[in-house]
PAMI-478937 format. One record per residue (C-alpha): z, x, y; residue in three letters. Coordinates in steps of 0.001 Angstrom, whole numbers. Layout:
BEGIN
[[Z,X,Y],ALA],
...
REM end
This chain:
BEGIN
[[-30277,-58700,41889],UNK],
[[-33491,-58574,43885],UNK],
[[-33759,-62334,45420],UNK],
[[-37440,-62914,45039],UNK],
[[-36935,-66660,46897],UNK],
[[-35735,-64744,49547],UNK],
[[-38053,-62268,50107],UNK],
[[-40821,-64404,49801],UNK],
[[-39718,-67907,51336],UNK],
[[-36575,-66854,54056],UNK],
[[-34539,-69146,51298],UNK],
[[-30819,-68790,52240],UNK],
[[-28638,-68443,49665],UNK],
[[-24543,-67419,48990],UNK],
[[-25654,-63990,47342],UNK],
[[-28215,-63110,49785],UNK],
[[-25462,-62820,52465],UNK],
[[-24115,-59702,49943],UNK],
[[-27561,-58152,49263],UNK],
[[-29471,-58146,52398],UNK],
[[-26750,-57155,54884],UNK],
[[-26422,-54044,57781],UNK],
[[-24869,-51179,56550],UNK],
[[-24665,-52205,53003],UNK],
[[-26934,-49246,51084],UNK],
[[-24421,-47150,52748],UNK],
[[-21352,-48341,51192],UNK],
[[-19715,-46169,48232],UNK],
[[-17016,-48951,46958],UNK],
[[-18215,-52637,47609],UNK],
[[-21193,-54525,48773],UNK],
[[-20925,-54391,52378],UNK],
[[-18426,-53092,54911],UNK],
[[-15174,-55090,54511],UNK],
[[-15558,-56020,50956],UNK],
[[-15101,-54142,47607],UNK],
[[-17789,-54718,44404],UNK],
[[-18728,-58179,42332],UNK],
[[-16359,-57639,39673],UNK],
[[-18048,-58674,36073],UNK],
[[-15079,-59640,33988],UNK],
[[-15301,-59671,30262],UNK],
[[-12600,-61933,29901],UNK],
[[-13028,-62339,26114],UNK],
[[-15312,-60349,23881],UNK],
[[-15312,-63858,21592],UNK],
[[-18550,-65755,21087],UNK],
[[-19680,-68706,19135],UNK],
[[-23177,-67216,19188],UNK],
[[-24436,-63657,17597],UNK],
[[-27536,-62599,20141],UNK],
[[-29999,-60410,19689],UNK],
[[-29462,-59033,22865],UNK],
[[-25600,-59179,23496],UNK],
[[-24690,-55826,25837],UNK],
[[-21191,-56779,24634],UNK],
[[-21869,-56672,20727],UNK],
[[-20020,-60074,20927],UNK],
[[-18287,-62094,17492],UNK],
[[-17225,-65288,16605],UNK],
[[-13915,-63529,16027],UNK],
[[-10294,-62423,17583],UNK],
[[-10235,-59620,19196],UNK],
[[-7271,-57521,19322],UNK],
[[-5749,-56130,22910],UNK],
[[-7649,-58857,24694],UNK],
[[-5396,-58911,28776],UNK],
[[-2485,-61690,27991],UNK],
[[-2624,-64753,30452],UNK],
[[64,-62069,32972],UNK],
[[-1702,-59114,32927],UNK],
[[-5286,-61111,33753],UNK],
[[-3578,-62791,36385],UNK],
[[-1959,-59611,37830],UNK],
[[-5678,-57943,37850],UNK],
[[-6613,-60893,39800],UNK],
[[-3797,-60020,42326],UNK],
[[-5552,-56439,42328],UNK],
[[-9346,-57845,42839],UNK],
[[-7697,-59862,46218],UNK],
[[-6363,-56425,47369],UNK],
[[-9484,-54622,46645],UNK],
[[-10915,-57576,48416],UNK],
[[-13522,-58551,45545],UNK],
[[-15836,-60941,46708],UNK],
[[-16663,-62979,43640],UNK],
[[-15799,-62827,40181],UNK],
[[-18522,-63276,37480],UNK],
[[-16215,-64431,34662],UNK],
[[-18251,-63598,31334],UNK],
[[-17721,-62773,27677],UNK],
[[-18077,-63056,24826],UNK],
[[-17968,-66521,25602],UNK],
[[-15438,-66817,28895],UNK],
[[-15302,-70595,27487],UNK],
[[-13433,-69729,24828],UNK],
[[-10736,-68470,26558],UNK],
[[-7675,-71102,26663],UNK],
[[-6486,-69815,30578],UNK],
[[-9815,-69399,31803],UNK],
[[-9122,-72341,34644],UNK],
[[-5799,-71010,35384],UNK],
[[-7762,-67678,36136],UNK],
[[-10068,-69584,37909],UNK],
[[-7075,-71174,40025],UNK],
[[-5677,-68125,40861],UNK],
[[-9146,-66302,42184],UNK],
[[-9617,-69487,43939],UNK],
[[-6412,-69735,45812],UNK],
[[-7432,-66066,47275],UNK],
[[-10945,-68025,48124],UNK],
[[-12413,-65494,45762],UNK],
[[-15784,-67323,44790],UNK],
[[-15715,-68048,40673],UNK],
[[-18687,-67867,38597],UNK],
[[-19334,-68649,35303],UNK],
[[-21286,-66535,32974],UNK],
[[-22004,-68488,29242],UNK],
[[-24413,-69641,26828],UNK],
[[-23288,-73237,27796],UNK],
[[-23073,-75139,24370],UNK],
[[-19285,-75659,24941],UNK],
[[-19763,-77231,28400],UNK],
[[-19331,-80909,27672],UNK],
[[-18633,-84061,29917],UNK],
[[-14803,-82860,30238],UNK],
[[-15590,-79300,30652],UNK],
[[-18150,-79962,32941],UNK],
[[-15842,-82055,34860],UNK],
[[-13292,-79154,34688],UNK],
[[-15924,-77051,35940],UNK],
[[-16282,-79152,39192],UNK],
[[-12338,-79703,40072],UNK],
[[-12258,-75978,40027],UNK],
[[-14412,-75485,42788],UNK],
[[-16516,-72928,40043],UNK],
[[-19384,-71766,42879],UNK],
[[-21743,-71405,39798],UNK],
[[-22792,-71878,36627],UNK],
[[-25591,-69568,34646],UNK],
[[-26357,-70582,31333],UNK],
[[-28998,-68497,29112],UNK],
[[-32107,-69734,27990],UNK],
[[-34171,-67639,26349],UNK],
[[-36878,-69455,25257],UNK],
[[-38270,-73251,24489],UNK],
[[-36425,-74729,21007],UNK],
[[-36782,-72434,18090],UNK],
[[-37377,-69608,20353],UNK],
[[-34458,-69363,21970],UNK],
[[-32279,-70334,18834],UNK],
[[-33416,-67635,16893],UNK],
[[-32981,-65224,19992],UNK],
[[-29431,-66462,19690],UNK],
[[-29190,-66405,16194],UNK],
[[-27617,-69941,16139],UNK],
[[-29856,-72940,15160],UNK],
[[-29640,-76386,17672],UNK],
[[-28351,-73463,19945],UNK],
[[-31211,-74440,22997],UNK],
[[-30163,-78407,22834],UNK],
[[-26729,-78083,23299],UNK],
[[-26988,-75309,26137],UNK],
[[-29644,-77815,28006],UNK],
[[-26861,-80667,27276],UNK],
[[-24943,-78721,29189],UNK],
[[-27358,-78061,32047],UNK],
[[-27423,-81882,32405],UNK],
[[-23259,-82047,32036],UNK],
[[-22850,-79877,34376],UNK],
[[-25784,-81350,36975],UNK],
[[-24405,-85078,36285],UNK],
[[-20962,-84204,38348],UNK],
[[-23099,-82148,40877],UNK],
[[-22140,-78759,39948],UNK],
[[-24053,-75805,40742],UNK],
[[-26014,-74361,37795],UNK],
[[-28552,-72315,37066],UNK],
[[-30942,-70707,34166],UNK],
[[-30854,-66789,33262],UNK],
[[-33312,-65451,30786],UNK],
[[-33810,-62083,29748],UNK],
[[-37461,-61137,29323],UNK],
[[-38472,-59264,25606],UNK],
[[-41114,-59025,23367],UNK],
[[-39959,-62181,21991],UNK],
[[-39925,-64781,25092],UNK],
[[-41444,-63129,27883],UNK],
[[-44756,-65591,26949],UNK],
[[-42629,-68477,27816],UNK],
[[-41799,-67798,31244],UNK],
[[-44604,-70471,32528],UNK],
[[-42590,-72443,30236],UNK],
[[-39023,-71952,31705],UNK],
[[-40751,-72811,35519],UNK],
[[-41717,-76110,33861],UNK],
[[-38799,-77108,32695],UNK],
[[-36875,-76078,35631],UNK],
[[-38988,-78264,37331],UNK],
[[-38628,-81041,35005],UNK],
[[-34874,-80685,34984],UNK],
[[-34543,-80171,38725],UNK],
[[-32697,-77188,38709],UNK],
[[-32454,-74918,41439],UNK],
[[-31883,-71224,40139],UNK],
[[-32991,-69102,37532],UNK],
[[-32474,-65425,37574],UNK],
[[-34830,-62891,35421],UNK],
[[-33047,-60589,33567],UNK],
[[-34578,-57490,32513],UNK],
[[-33663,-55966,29022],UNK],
[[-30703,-52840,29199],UNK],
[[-30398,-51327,26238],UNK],
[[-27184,-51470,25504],UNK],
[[-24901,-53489,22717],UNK],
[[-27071,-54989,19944],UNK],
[[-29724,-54693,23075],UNK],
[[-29865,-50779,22398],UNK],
[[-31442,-51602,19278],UNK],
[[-34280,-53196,21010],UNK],
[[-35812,-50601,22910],UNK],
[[-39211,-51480,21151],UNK],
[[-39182,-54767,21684],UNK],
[[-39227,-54324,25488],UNK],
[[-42136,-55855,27694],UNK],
[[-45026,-52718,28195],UNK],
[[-45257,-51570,31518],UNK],
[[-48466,-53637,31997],UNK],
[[-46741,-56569,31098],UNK],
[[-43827,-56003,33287],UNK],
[[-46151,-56557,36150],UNK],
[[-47823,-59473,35130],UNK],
[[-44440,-61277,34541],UNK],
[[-43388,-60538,38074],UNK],
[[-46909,-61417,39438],UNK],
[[-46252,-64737,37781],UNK],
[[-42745,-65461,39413],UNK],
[[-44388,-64300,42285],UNK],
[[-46740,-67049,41943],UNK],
[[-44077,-69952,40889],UNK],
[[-41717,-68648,43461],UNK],
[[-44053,-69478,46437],UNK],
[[-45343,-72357,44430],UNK],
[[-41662,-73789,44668],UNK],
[[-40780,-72595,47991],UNK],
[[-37062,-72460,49278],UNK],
[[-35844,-75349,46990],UNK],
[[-35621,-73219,44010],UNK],
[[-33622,-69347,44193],UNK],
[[-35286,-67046,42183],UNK],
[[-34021,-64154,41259],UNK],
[[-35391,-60794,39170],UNK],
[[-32250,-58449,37568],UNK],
[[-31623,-55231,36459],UNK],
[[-35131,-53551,37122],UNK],
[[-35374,-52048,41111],UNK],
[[-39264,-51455,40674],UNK],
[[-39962,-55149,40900],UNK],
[[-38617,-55174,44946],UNK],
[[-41049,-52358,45503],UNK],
[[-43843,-53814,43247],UNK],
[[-43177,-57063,45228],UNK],
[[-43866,-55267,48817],UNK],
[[-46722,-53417,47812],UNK],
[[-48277,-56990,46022],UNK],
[[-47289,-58794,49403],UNK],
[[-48937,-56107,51845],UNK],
[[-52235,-57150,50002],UNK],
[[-51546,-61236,49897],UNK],
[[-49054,-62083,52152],UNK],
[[-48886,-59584,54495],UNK],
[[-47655,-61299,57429],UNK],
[[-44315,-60817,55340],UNK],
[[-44564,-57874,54557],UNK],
[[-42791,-55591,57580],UNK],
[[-39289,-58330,56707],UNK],
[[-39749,-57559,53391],UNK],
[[-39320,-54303,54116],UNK],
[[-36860,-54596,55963],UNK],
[[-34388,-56317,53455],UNK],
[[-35231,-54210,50557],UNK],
[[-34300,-51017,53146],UNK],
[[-30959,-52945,53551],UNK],
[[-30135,-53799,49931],UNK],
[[-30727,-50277,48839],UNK],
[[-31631,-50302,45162],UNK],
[[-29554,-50328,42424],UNK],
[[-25638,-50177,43060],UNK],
[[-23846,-50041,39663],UNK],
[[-20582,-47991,40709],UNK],
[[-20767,-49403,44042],UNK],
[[-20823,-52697,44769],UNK],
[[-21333,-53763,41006],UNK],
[[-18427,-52989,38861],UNK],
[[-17339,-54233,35299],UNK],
[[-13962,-54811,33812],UNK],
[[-13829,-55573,29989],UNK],
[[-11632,-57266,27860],UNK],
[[-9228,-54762,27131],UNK],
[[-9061,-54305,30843],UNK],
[[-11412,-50710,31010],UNK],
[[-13242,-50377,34273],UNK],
[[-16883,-49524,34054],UNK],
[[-19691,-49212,36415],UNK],
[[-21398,-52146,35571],UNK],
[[-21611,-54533,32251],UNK],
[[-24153,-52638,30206],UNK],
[[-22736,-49265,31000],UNK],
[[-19317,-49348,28407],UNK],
[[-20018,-45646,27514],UNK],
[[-18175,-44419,30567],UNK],
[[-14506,-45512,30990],UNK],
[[-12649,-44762,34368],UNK],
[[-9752,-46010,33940],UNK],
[[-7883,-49106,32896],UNK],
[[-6247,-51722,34930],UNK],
[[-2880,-51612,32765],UNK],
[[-2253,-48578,34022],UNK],
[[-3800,-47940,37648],UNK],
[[-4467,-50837,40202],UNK],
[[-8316,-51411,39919],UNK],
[[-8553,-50229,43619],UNK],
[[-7380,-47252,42985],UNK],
[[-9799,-46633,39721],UNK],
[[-12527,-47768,41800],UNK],
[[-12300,-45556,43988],UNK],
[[-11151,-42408,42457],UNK],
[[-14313,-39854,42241],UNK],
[[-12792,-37589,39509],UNK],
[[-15238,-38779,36819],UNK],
[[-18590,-36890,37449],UNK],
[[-20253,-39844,36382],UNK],
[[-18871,-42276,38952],UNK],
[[-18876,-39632,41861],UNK],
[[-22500,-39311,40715],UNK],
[[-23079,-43259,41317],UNK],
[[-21549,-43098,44503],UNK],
[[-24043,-40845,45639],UNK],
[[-26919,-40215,43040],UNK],
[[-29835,-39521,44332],UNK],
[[-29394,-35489,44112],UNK],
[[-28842,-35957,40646],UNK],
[[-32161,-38115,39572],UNK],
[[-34514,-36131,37344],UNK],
[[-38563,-36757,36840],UNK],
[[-40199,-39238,38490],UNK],
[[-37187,-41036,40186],UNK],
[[-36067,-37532,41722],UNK],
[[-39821,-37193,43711],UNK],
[[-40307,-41195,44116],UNK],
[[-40908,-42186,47500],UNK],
[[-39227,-45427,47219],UNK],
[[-35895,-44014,46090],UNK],
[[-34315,-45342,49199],UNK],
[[-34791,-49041,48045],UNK],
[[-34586,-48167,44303],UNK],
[[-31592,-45837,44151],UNK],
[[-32779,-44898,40463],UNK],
[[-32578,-48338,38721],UNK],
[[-30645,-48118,35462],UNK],
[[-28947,-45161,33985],UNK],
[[-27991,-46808,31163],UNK],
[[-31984,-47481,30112],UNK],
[[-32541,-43862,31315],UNK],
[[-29828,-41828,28744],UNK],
[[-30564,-44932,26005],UNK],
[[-33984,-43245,25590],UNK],
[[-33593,-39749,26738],UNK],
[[-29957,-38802,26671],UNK],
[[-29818,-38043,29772],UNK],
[[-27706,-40191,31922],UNK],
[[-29678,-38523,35626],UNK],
[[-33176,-39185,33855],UNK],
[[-35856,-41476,35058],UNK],
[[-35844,-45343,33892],UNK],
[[-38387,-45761,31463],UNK],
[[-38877,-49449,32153],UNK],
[[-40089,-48382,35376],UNK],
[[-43679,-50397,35615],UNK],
[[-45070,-48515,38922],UNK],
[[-47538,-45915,38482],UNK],
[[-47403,-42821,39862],UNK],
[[-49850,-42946,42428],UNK],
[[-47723,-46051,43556],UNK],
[[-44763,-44013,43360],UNK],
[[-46218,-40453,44990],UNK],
[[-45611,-38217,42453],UNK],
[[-48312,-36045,40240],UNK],
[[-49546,-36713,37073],UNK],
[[-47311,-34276,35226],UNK],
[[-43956,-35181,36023],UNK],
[[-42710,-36989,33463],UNK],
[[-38703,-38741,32373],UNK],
[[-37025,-36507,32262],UNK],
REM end
């Protein structure tokens, strides 16, 4: 997460005090020294929605092997040893899960921080008020679009009211919440329109995602933004973001070239930020999938992050998820601990690599098959990024 609020406006907010800390682009298992990765749990892999997009290729159906209410609470036990910060509880639909507040509970009595990941049309008065008594630290429902827009992103008409109902549920008892949108072909004209209505709503976060191809999302490799239109989305929540100033975190997700795009727009308009901008993106390091991002799904595999299920290292039935963590057999994950040897094309003669680390492999072997290639949603030109002409992906 690149925390665009921050880098623009000093804003000071709980995740910023993971991603802009001393010492923590050298770390190999966890976000900074003393602490082990944000875990992303796939609790469930049930949804009541089918999206376009879903990394998790998520059904309104059982799944079978799904970790019992004992084992989930037992891995829980293993994230306080491994001493997981927070826990991103997501799906499927982590609201369809009957234990999900004892879960909750349990993180919380280790003073684990609990977020919520969901598409929010369950989160009524009750659940909202559920949500609260929990001490839940956040809430990010999806919005991908205005109305129609988003419900056929979703594939589940009235799918945008009941998600804003919940917005407002969950803002009535003064819970935390937040908007994430993943930019496509589809939506990405309605950004302007997701600042207004966070405006209009008062809500204070909203976090960019851009598309991984991976899920149902791997089918959608066409319908990502163009490179050219990659930078004038982030030249627009440049714009809102200073516009809004420190009362609103905004965030941009899953695409490293926007903190470097970012410095290089600031040394031209704001550039008595530019040497602290810097700075932080010198401390955050780039991309950390592997590191200080790692994913558990519901049948209790460990992967390197959320969109990356291709690459199993081991499963917490089995081995304590410390253990997996840090175990380097896997090529792959010894690779993510230390990658940048590895890279291929552009990303292996970038000058920003430092702050990037490579952005997403996934993206990269999605288009080439190569797992060590170069992102191709990677907006910044070569010039921008040193490198000749011919060097291509791969």
């Amino acid at each position: 997460m690149i925390g665009v609020s921050k880098l623009l406006c000093g804003a000071k907010n709980f995740g910023d005090k993971l991603r802009y800390v001393s010492g923590a682009s050298t770390q190999k298992n966890g976000v900074s020294n003393g602490h082990g990765p944000v875990v992303v749990w796939n609790c469930t892999k049930t949804c009541n929605l089918k999206c376009m997009h879903c990394y998790a290729n998520s059904d309104s159906k059982k799944y079978k092997g799904e970790l019992s209410t004992k084992e989930a609470l037992s891995l829980i036990d293993d994230f306080h040893n491994a001493k997981v910060p927070v826990i991103l509880f997501s799906g499927g639909e982590p609201l369809l899960r009957e234990d999900l507040f004892e879960l909750i509970k349990h993180a919380g009595d280790y003073k684990m921080r609990c977020t919520i990941s969901t598409n929010g049309t369950l989160i009524d008065k009750d659940i909202a008020r559920r949500i609260k008594q929990s001490e839940v630290g956040y809430v990010g429902i999806s919005l991908d679009g205005i109305g129609d827009r988003h419900d056929e992103f979703r594939r589940t008409k009235g799918s945008f009211d009941k998600a804003l109902v919940g917005i407002k549920n969950c803002k009535e008892v003064d819970q935390k919440v937040g908007v994430r949108f993943t930019i496509n072909s589809h939506n990405y004209d309605q950004i302007e329109d997701i600042f207004h209505l966070i405006k209009e709503e008062k809500i204070n976060r909203v976090c960019f995602y851009h598309l991984v191809y991976s899920g149902r999302g791997s089918e959608m490799v066409k319908e990502d933004i163009s490179h050219e239109e990659s930078r004038a989305v982030m030249d627009l929540i440049m714009k809102k973001t200073v516009e809004l100033g420190d009362k609103v975190e905004i965030l941009t997700v899953d695409n490293h070239a926007d903190t470097v795009y970012l410095y290089l727009q600031a040394v031209k308009k704001y550039p008595h930020l530019a040497d602290n901008i810097f700075k932080l993106m010198k401390m955050n390091g780039g991309n950390r999938s592997g590191i200080a991002i790692a994913n558990v799904d519901y049948l209790g595999n460990i992967h390197a992050d959320q969109f990356t299920p291709q690459y199993t290292f081991g499963n917490v039935k089995e081995r304590a998820f410390k253990e997996i963590w840090e175990d380097t057999t896997s090529p792959i994950m010894k690779g993510l601990k230390d990658r940048k040897n590895l890279l291929k094309g552009r990303c292996s003669k970038c000058k920003w690599l430092s702050v990037c680390n490579g952005n997403f492999r996934t993206r990269a072997e999605s288009v080439t098959g190569d797992f060590w290639a170069s992102d191709p949603a990677c907006y910044l030109s070569n010039k921008e990024i040193g490198v000749h002409e011919e060097i291509g992906l791969i």
